[in-house]
Residue frames as qw, qx, qy, qz and C-alpha x, y, z in Angstrom:
[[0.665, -0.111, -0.679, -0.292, -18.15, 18.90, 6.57],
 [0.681, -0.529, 0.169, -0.478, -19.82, 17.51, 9.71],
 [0.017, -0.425, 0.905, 0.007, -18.75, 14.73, 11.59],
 [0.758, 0.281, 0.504, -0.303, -21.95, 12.96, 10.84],
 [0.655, 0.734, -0.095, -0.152, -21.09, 13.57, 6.82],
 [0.280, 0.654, -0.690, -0.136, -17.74, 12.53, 7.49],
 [0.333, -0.345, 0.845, -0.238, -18.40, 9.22, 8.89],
 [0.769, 0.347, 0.370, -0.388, -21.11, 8.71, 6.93],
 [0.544, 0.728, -0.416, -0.035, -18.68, 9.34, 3.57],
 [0.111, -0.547, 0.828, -0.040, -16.24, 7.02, 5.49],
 [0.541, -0.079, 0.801, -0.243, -18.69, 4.42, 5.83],
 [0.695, 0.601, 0.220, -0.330, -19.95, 4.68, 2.06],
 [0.093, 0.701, -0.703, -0.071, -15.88, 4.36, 1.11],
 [0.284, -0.393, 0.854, -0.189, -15.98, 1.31, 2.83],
 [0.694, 0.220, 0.513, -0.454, -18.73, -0.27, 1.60],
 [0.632, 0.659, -0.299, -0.279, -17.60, 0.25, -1.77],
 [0.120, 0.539, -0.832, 0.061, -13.93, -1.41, -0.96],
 [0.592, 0.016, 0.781, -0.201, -16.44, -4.41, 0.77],
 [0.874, 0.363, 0.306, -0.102, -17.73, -4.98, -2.41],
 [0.512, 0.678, -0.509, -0.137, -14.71, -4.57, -4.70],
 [0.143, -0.412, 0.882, -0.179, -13.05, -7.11, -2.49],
 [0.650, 0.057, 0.735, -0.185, -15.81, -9.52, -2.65],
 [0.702, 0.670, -0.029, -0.238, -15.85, -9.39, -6.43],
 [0.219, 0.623, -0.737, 0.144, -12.06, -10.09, -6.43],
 [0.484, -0.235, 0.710, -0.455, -12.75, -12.82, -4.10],
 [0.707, 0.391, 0.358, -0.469, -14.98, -14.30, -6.14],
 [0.622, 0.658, -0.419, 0.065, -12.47, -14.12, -9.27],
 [0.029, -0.589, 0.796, -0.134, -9.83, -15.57, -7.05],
 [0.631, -0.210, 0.713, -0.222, -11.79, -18.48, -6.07],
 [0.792, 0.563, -0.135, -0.193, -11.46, -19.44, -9.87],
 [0.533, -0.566, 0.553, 0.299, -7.54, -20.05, -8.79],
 [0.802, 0.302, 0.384, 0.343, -7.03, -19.38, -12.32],
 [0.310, 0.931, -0.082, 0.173, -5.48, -16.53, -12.50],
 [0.643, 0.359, -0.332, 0.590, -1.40, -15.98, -12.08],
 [0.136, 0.276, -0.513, 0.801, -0.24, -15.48, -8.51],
 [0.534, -0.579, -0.278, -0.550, -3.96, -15.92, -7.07],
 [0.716, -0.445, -0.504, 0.187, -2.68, -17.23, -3.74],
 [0.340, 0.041, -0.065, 0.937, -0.38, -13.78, -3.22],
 [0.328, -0.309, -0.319, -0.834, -3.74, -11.94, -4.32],
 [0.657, -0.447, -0.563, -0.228, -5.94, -13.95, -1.76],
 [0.628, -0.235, -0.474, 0.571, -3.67, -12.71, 0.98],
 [0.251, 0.078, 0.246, 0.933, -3.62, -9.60, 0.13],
 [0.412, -0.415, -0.302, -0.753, -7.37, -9.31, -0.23],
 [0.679, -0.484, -0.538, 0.123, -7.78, -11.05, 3.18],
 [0.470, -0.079, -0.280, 0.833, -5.62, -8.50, 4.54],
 [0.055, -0.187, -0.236, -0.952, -7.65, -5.75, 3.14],
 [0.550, -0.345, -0.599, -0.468, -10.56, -7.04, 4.53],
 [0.486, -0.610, -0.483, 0.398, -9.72, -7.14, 7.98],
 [0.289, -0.115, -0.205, 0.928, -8.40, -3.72, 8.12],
 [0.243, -0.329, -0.414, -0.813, -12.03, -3.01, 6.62],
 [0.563, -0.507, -0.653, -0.007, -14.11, -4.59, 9.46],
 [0.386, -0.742, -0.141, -0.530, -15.76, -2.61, 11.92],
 [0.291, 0.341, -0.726, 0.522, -13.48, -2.24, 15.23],
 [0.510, -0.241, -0.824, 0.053, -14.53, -4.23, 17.72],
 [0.315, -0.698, -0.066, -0.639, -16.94, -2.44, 20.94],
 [0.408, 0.157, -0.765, 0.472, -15.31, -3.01, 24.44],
 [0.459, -0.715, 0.021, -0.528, -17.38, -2.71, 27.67],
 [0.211, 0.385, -0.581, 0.685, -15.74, -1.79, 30.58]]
């Protein structure tokens, strides 16, 4: 695989995990489910480690 095809497959990974998280999200802000404030961390975590790293110029 290329590294165009892998980055591209990385960035179609991710997209997916952006929307499973915002569907969870979405169920959490119901704050009716058991433990949803544990779960809301949790998916906030996941969500930064998803975000696009940040471009420096030097």
């Amino acid at each position: 695989m290329s590294p165009e095809q892998e980055r591209g497959s990385g960035q179609r990974h991710a997209a997916a995990a952006s929307w499973m998280l915002s569907a969870i999200q979405e169920r959490i802000g119901e704050r009716d489910l058991l433990g949803w404030k544990k779960l809301a961390a949790v998916v906030d975590k996941a969500a930064q480690l998803l975000k696009a790293p940040s471009k420096h110029v030097h």
